[in-house]
FIBAVEX-714143 format. One record per atom (N, C-alpha, C): residue in three letters; z, y, x negated. Coordinates in steps of 0.05 Angstrom, whole numbers, plus 5000, padded with zeros to 4 digits. Layout:
# residues N
AlaZYX/...
//
This chain:
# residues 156
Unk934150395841/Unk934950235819/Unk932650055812/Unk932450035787/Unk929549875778/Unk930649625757/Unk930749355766/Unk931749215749/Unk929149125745/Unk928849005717/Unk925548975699/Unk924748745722/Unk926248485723/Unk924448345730/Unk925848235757/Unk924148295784/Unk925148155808/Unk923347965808/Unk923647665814/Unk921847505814/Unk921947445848/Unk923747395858/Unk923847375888/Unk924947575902/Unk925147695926/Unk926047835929/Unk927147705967/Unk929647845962/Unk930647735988/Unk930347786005/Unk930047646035/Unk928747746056/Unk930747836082/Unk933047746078/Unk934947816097/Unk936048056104/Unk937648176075/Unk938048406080/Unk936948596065/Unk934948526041/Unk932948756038/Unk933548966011/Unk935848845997/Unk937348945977/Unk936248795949/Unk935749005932/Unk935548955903/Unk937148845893/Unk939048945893/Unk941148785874/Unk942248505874/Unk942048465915/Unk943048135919/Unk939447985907/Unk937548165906/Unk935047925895/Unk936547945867/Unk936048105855/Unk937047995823/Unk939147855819/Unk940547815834/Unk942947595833/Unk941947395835/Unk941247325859/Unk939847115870/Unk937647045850/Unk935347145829/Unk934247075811/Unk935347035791/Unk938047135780/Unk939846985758/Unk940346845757/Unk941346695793/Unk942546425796/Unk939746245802/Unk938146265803/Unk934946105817/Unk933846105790/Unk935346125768/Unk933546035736/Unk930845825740/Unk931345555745/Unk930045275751/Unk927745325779/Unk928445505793/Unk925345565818/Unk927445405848/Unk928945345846/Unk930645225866/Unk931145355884/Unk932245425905/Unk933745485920/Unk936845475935/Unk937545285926/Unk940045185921/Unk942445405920/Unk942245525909/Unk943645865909/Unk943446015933/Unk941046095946/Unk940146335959/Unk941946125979/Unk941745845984/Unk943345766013/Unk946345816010/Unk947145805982/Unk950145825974/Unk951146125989/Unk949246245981/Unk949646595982/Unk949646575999/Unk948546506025/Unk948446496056/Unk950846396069/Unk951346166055/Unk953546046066/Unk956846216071/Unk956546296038/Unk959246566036/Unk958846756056/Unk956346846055/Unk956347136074/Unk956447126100/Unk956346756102/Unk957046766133/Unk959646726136/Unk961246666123/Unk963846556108/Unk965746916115/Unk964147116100/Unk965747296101/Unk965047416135/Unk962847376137/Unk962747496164/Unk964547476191/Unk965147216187/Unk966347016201/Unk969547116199/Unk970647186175/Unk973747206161/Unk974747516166/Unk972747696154/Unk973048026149/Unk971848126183/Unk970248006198/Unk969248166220/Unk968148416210/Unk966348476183/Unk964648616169/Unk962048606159/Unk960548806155/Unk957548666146/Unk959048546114/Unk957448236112/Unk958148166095/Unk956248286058/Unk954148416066/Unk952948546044/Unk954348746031/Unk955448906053/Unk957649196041/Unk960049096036/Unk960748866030/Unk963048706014/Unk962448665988/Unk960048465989/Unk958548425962/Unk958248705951/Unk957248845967/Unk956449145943/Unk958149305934/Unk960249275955/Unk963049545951/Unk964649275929/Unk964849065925/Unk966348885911/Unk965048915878/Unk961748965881/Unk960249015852/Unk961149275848/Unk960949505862/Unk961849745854/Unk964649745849/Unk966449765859/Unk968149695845/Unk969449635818/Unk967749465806/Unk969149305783/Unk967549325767/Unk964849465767/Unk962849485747/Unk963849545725/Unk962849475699/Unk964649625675/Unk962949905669/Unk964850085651/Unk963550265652/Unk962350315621/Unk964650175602/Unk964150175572/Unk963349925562/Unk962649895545/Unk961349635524/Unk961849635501/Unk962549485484/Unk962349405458/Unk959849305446/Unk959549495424/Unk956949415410/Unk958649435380/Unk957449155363/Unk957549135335/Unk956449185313/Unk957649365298/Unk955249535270/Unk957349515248/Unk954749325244/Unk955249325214/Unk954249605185/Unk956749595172/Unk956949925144/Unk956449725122/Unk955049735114/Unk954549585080/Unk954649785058/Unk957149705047/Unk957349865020/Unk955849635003/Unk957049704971/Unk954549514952/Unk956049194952/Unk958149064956/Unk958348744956/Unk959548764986/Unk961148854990/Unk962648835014/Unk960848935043/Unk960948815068/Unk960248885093/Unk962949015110/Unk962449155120/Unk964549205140/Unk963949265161/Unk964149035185/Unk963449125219/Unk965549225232/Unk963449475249/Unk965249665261/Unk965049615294/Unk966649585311/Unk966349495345/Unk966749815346/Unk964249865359/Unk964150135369/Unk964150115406/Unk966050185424/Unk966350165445/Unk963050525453/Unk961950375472/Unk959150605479/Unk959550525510/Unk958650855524/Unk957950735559/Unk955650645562/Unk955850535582/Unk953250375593/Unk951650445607/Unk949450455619/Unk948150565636/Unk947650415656/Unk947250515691/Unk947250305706/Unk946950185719/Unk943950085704/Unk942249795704/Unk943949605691/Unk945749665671/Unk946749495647/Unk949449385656/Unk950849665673/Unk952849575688/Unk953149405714/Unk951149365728/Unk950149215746/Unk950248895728/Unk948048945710/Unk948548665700/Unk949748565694/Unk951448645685/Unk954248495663/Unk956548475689/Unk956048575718/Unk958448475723/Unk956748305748/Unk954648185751/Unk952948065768/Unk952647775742/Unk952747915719/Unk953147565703/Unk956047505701/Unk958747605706/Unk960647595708/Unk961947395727/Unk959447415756/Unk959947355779/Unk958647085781/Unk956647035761/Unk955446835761/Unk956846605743/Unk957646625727/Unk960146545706/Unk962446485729/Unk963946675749/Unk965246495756/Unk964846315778/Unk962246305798/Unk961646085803/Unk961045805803/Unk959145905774/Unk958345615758/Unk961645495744/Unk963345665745/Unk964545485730/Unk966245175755/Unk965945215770/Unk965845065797/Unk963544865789/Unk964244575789/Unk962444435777/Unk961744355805/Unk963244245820/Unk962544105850/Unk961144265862/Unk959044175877/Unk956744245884/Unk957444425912/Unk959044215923/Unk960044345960/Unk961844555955/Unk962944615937/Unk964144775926/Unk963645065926/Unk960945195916/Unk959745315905/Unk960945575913/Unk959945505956/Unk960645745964/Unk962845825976/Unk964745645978/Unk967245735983/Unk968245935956/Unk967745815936/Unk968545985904/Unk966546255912/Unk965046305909/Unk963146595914/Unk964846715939/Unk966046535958/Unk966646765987/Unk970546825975/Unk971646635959/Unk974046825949/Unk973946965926/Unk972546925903/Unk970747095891/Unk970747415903/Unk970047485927/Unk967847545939/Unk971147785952/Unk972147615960/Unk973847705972/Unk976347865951/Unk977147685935/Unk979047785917/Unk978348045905/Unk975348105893/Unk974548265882/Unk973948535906/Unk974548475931/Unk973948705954/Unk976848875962/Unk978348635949/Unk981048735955/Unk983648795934/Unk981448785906/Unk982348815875/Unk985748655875/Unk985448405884/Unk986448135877/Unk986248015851/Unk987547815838/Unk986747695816/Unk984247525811/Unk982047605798/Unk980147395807/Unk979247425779/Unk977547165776/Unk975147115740/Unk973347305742/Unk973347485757/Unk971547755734/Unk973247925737/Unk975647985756/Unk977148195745/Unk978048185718/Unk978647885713/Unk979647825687/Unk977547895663/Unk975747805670/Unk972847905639/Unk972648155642/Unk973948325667/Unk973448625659/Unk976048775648/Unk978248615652/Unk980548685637/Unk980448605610/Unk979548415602/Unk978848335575/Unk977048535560/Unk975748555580/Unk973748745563/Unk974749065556/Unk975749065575/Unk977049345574/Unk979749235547/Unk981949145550/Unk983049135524/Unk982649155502/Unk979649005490/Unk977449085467/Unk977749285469/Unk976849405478/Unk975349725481/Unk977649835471/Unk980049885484/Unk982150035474/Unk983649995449/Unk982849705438/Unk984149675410/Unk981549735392/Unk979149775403/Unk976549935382/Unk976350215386/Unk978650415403/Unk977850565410/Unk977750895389/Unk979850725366/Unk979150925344/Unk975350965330/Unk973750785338/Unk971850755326/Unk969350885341/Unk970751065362/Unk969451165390/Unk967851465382/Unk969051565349/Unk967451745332/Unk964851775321/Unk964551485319/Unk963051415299/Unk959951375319/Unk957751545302/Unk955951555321/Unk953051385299/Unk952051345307/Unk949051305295/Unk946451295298/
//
């Protein structure tokens, strides 16, 4: 898997995908995150008696999405008409979107001590397809999809 830009790369367990996380959440050069991430995975280690990385990964696989909505616009001569064309994704793209999913529902945890208890049920809900804030943005997303899904013809 080749994501464009790793800026750090993690040293613990050696995985691409937890660095690109970990560089989504490390925007500012901080580290503040990578200890959060640590904290959960000791969190799950501790709870599941499992490697806590093949939680994280089997929890991303899992719930990845598989389709996307993209918006195209048809211009006749006064009128526009946009069309939501549901397209699959490829998957670099699907990695991302549900690794920003995951990041969305952490941050939305404003308290700081917080962080990683939210990432380790997060973490958990999504391992055990529980109700959690990205199952929900991928159910959402998926309901789009199925009310654009007449427009699933239309190619360009």
């Amino acid at each position: 898997m080749n994501l464009n830009y790793i800026l750090y790369f993690e040293s613990i367990y050696q995985s691409i995908l937890l660095s690109y996380y970990l560089n989504i959440l490390n925007k500012n050069g901080n580290k503040f995150f990578e200890k959060i991430i640590y904290k959960s995975f000791y969190l799950l280690k501790i709870k599941t008696r499992e490697n806590p990385y093949l939680i994280f990964f089997e929890s991303i696989e899992k719930n990845k999405p598989i389709l996307s909505l993209v918006f195209k616009t048809k211009a006749k001569k006064k009128n526009k008409k946009i069309m939501i064309i549901p397209i699959y994704i490829n998957l670099i793209n699907q990695y991302k979107k549900i690794i920003r999913w995951l990041e969305l529902s952490i941050i939305v945890q404003i308290i700081q001590n917080k962080y990683f208890i939210k990432l380790f049920y997060e973490l958990i809900t999504l391992y055990f397809n529980f109700q959690s804030f990205t199952l929900k943005k991928k159910n959402e997303n998926y309901k789009f999809i199925i009310l654009n899904k007449f427009n699933k013809h239309y190619r360009w």
